[in-house]
C-alpha positions as CSV (number, residue, x, y, z in Angstrom):
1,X,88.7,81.2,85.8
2,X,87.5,84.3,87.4
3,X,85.0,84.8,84.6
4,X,83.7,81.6,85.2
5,X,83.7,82.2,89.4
6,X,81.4,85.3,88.3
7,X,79.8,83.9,86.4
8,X,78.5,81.0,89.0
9,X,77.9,83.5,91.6
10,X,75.3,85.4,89.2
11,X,73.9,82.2,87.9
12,X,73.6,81.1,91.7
13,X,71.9,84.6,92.7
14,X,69.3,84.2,89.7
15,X,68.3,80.6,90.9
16,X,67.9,82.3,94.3
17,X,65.8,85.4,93.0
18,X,63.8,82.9,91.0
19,X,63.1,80.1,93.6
20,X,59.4,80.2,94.7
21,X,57.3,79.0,98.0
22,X,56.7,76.0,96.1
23,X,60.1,74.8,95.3
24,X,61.4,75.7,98.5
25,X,58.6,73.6,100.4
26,X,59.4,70.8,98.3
27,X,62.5,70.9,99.5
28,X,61.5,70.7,103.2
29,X,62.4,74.4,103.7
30,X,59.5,75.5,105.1
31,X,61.1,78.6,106.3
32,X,62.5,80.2,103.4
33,X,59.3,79.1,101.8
34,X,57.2,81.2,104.4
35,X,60.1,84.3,103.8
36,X,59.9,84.0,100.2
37,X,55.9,83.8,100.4
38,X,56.0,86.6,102.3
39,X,58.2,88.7,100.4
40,X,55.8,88.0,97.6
41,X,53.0,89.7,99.8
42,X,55.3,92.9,100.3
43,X,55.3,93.0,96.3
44,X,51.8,93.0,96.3
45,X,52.2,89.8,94.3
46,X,48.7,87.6,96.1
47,X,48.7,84.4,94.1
48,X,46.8,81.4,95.1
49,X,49.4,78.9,94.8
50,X,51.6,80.9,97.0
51,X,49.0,81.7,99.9
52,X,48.5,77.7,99.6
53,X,52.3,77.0,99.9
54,X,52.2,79.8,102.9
55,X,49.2,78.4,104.9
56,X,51.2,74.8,104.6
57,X,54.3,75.6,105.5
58,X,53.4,78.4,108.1
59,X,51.7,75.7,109.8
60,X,54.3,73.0,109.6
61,X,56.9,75.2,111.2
62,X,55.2,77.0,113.4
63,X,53.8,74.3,115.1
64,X,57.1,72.5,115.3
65,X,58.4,75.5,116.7
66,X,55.7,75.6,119.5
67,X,55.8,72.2,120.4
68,X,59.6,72.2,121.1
69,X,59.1,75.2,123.2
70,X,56.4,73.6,125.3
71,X,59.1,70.8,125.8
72,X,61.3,72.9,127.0
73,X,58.9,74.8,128.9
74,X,58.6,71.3,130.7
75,X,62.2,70.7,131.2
76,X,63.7,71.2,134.9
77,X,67.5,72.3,133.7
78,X,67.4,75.9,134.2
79,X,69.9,77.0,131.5
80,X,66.6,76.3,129.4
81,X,65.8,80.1,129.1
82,X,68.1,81.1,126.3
83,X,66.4,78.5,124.0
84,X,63.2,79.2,124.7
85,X,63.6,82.9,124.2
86,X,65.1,82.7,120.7
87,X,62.1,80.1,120.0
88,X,59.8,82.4,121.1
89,X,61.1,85.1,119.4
90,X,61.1,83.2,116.4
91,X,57.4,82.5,116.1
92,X,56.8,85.9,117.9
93,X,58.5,87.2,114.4
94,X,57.2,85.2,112.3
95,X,53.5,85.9,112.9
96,X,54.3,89.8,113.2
97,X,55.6,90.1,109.6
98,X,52.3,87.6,108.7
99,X,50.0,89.6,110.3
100,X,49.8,92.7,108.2
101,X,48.8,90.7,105.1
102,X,45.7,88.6,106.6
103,X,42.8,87.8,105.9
104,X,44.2,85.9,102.8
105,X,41.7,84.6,100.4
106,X,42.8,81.7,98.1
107,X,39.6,82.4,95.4
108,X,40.3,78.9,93.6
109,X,38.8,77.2,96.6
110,X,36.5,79.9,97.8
111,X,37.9,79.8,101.3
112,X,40.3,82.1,103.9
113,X,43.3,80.7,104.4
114,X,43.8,79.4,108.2
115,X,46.6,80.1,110.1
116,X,47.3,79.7,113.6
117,X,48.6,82.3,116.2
118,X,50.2,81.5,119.2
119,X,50.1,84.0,122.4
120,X,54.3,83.7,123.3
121,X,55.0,87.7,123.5
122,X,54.5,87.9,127.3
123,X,57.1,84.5,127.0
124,X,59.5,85.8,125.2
125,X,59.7,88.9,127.2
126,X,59.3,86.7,130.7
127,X,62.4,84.2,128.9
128,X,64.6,87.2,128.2
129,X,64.6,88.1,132.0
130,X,65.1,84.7,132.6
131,X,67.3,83.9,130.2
132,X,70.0,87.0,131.8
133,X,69.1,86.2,135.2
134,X,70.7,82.6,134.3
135,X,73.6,84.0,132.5
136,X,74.4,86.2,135.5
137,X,74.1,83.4,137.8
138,X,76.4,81.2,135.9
139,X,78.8,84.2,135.4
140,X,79.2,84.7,139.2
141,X,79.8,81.3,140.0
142,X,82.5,80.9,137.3
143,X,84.2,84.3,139.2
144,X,83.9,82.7,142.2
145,X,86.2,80.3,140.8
146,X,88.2,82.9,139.1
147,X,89.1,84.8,142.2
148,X,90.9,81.3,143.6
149,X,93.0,81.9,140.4
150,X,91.4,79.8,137.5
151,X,91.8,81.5,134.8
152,X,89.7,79.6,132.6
153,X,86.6,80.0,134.7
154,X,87.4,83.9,134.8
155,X,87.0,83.4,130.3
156,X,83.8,81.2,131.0
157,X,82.6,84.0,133.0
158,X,83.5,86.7,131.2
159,X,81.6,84.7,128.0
160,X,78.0,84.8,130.4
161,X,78.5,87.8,131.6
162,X,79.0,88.9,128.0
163,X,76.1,86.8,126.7
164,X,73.8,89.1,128.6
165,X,74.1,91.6,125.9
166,X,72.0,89.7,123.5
167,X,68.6,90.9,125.9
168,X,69.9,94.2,127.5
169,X,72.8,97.0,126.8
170,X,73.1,97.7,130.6
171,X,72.4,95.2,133.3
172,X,72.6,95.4,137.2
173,X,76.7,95.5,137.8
174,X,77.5,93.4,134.6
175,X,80.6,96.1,133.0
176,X,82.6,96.0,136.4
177,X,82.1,91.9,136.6
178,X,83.0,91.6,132.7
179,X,86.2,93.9,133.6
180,X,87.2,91.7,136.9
181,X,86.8,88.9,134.9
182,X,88.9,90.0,131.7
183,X,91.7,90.9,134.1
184,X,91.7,87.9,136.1
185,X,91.5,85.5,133.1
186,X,94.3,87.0,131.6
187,X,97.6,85.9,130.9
188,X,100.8,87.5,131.0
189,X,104.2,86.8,129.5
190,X,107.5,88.2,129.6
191,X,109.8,88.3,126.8
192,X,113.8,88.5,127.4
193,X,116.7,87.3,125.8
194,X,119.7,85.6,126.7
195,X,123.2,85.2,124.6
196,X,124.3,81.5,124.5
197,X,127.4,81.7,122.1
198,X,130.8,83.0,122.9
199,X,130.2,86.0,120.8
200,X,130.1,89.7,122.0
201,X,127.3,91.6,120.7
202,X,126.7,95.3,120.8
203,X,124.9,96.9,123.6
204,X,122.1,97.5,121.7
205,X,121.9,94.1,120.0
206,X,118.7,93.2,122.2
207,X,116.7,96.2,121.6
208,X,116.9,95.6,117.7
209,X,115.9,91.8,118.4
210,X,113.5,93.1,120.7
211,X,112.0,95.7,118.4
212,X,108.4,95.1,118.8
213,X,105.5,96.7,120.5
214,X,103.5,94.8,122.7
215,X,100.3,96.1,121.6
216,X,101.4,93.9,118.2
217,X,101.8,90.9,120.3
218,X,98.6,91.2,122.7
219,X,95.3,89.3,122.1
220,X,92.5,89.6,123.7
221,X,93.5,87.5,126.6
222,X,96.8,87.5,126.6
223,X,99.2,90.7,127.0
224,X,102.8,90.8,126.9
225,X,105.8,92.7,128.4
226,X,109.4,93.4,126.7
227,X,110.4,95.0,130.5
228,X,109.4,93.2,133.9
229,X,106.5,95.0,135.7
230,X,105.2,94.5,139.1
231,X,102.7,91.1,138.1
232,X,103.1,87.8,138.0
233,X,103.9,86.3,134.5
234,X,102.7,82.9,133.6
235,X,104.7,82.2,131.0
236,X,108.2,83.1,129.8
237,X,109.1,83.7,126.3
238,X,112.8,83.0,126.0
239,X,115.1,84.6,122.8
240,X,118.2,82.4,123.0
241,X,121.1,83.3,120.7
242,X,123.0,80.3,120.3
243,X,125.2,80.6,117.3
244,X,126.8,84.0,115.4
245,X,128.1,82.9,111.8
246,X,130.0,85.7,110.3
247,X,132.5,85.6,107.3
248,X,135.4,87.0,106.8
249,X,135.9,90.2,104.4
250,X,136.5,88.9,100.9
251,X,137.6,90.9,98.1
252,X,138.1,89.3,94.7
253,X,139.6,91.2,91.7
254,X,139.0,89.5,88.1
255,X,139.8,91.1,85.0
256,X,138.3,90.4,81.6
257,X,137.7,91.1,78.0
258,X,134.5,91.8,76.1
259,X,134.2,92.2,72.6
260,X,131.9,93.1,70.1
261,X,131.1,93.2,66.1
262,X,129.8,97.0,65.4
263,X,128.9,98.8,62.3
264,X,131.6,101.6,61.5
265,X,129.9,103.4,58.4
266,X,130.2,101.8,54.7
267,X,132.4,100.0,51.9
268,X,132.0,99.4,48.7
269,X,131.3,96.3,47.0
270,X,133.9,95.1,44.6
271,X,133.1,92.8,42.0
272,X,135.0,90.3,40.1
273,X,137.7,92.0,38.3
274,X,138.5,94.5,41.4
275,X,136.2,97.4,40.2
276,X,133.3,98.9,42.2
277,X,130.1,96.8,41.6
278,X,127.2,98.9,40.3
279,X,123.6,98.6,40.3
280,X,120.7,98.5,37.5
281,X,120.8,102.3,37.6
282,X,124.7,102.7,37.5
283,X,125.2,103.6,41.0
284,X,127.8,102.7,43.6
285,X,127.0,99.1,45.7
286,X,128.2,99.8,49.0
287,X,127.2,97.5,52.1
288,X,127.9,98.1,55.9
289,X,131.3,97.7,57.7
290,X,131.9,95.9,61.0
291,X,134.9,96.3,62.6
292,X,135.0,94.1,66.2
293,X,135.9,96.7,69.0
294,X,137.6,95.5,72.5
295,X,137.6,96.7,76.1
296,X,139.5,95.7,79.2
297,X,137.0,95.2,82.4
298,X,138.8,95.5,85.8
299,X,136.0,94.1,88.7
300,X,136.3,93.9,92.1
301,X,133.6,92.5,94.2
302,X,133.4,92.6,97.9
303,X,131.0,90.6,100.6
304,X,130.8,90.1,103.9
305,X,127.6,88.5,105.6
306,X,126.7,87.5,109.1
307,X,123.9,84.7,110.0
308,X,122.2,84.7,113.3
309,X,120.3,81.3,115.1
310,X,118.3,81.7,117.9
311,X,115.6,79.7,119.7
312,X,112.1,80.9,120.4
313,X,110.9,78.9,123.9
314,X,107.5,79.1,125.8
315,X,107.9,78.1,129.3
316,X,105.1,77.5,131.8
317,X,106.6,79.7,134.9
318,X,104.2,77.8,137.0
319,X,105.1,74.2,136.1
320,X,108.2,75.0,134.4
321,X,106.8,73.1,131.8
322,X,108.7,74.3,128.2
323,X,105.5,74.4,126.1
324,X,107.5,74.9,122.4
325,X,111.3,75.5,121.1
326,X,111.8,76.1,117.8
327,X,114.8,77.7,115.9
328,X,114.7,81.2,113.6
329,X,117.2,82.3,111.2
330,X,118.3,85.9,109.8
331,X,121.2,86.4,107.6
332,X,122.3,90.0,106.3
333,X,124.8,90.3,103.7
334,X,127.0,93.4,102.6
335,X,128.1,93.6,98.7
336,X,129.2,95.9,96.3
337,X,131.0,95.5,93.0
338,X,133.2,98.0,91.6
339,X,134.2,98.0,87.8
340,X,136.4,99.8,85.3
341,X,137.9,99.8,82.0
342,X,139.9,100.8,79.5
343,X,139.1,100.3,75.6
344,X,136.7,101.1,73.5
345,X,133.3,101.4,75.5
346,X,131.0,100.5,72.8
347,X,132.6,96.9,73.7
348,X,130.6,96.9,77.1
349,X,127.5,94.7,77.8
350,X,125.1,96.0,79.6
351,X,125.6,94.6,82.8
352,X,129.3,95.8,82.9
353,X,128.1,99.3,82.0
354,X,125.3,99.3,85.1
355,X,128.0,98.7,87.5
356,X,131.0,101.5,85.7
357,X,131.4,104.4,88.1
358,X,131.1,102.2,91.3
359,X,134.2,102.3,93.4
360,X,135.2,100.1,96.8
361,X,133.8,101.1,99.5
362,X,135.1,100.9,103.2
363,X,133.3,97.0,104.9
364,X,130.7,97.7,107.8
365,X,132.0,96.9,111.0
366,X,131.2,93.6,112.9
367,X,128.8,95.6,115.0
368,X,127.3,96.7,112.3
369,X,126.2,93.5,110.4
370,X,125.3,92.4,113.8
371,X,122.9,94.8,114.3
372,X,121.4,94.6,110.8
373,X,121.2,90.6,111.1
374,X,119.3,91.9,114.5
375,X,117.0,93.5,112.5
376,X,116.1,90.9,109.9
377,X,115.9,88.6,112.8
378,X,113.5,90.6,115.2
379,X,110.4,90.4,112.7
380,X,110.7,87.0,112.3
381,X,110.2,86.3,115.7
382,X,107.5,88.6,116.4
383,X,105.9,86.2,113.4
384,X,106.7,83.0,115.4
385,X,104.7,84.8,118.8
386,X,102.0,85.4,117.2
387,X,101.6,82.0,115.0
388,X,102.2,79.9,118.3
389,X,99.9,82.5,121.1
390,X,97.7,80.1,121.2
391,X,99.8,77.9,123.8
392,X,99.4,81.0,125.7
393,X,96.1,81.9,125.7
């Protein structure tokens, strides 16, 4: 399968490398046909079919492009600007990397090829003032917004003041409004825990659920705090421990038998009358001798394990309004098998002989498999956070 995946992405590469002006026009592509004619040029490769293909499709799409920027140029909505400078740069572009190839002669019709230039630098340098003189416009009003406390308009104009960058790096007082903007669309949640069973837990129990950084947790617009600062939060993320399952210690001795048929050396072979068989040459027949060899296996197995459900809840502190609620699960067990015996060792399977030489061990406390199901249970809600920050953001 992954030959074959190779194999398409060569064969599709190939058709690529091959496909001419020609094809490409016929297609309707008339601006890979103009890049591909082009490139052609570069390699010094001037062939009349291609210079016709070029003059065609040049003319198709540049003119296309022209007359959709007169319409806009027409148009009375003022957020026209970014269109018309990415049009303009467009055919601005296109006839730059044309120009160093021209005159082009197409010899099988004894004629220059035509193609028409359109004056739109002075444009697309007047549409890229235009076009950030707009965005900043439309980024202050949206922060005018913002600073009444809608957060959503302090994103929208964060995005125009950011869209500013496409025409220059530095512009009027843009960084400090992208920063106000960035801090006043952003949201902030607080994450605490509460214990809903009847259970005591360690005093450490909600650092070890708790064991995540922030800077894990924090997108771009939202940021998150394990301890309450001095902010607002507008939204609450609530651990609730509502059930602590723990067994009881269980130890369970068993005792078995395992056997097995070994070889023990030779014997001879006896044959009919009670005398030892020979062979062709007049030697002794012997053959190999099993002898079934048995061991006692003492076992003791111990376990203890300790489940832990919580709930993960996103509340709105604003409305109050519980935005999700789903349970998590972490189970930690404790184990250990201890085995002896006494016999003949070569008895032993394998599995009896990994586990000879282990001995009972004291159980971990309470507080201990506690904290270890705090553990296993911590990542997993640091998972759930990030798969549901999207009702946050």
């Amino acid at each position: 399968m992954k030959k074959l995946i190779v194999y398409a992405a060569i064969l599709t590469l190939f058709i690529s490398s091959c496909a001419s002006p020609r094809r490409y026009y016929k297609k309707g592509k008339m601006q890979q046909a103009v890049a591909k004619a082009i490139k052609n040029l570069r390699k010094h490769k001037v062939r009349d079919k291609d210079v016709i293909v070029l003059e065609k499709a040049f003319a198709i799409i540049n003119d296309r492009d022209y007359d959709r920027l007169q319409n806009l140029l027409e148009d009375a909505d003022q957020n026209k600007w970014d269109k018309v400078n990415k049009i303009s740069k467009s055919i601005y572009d296109r006839q730059q990397q044309l120009r160093p190839y021209l005159p082009l002669y197409i010899k099988s019709e004894h004629r220059e090829a035509q193609f028409k230039m359109y004056p739109v630098k002075d444009l697309m340098i007047k549409s890229k003032e235009k076009a950030a003189q707009q965005y900043y416009r439309n980024g202050q009003k949206e922060l005018a917004l913002a600073r009444k406390g809608d957060k959503m308009a302090a994103r929208r104009a964060y995005s125009f003041f950011d869209g500013i960058r496409k025409y220059y790096r530095s512009y009027k007082d843009v960084e400090s409004l992208k920063r106000e903007a960035h801090r006043l669309g952003t949201a902030y949640a607080i994450i605490g825990m509460s214990n809903e069973t009847h259970a005591l837990v360690p005093a450490r129990f909600k650092n070890e659920v708790l064991r995540m950084y922030p800077a894990d947790l924090n997108t771009f617009w939202t940021k998150f705090d394990l301890n309450p600062k001095s902010r607002k939060y507008d939204y609450k993320i609530m651990i609730r421990l509502t059930n602590v399952d723990a067994t009881p210690e269980q130890v369970r001795n068993d005792h078995f038998i395992e056997e097995k048929e070994i070889q023990e050396g030779t014997q001879y072979v006896y044959d009919t009358k009670g005398n030892v068989a020979k062979d062709s040459l007049g030697n002794d027949i012997t053959e190999p001798k099993y002898v079934t060899v048995r061991a006692d296996v003492y076992s003791t197995e111990q376990f203890k394990a300790t489940t832990l459900t919580a709930f993960v809840d996103i509340l709105n502190t604003k409305t109050g309004e519980r935005l999700m609620s789903r349970e998590v699960t972490a189970n930690t067990e404790f184990s250990n098998r201890a085995m002896r015996y006494e016999g003949d060792k070569r008895a032993l399977s394998k599995e009896t002989r990994r586990n000879l030489g282990n001995r009972p061990v004291p159980f971990p406390s309470n507080e201990e498999m506690l904290i270890r199901a705090a553990q296993a249970l911590s990542p997993k809600i640091k998972d759930m956070i990030c798969e549901n920050v999207s009702l946050i953001e």
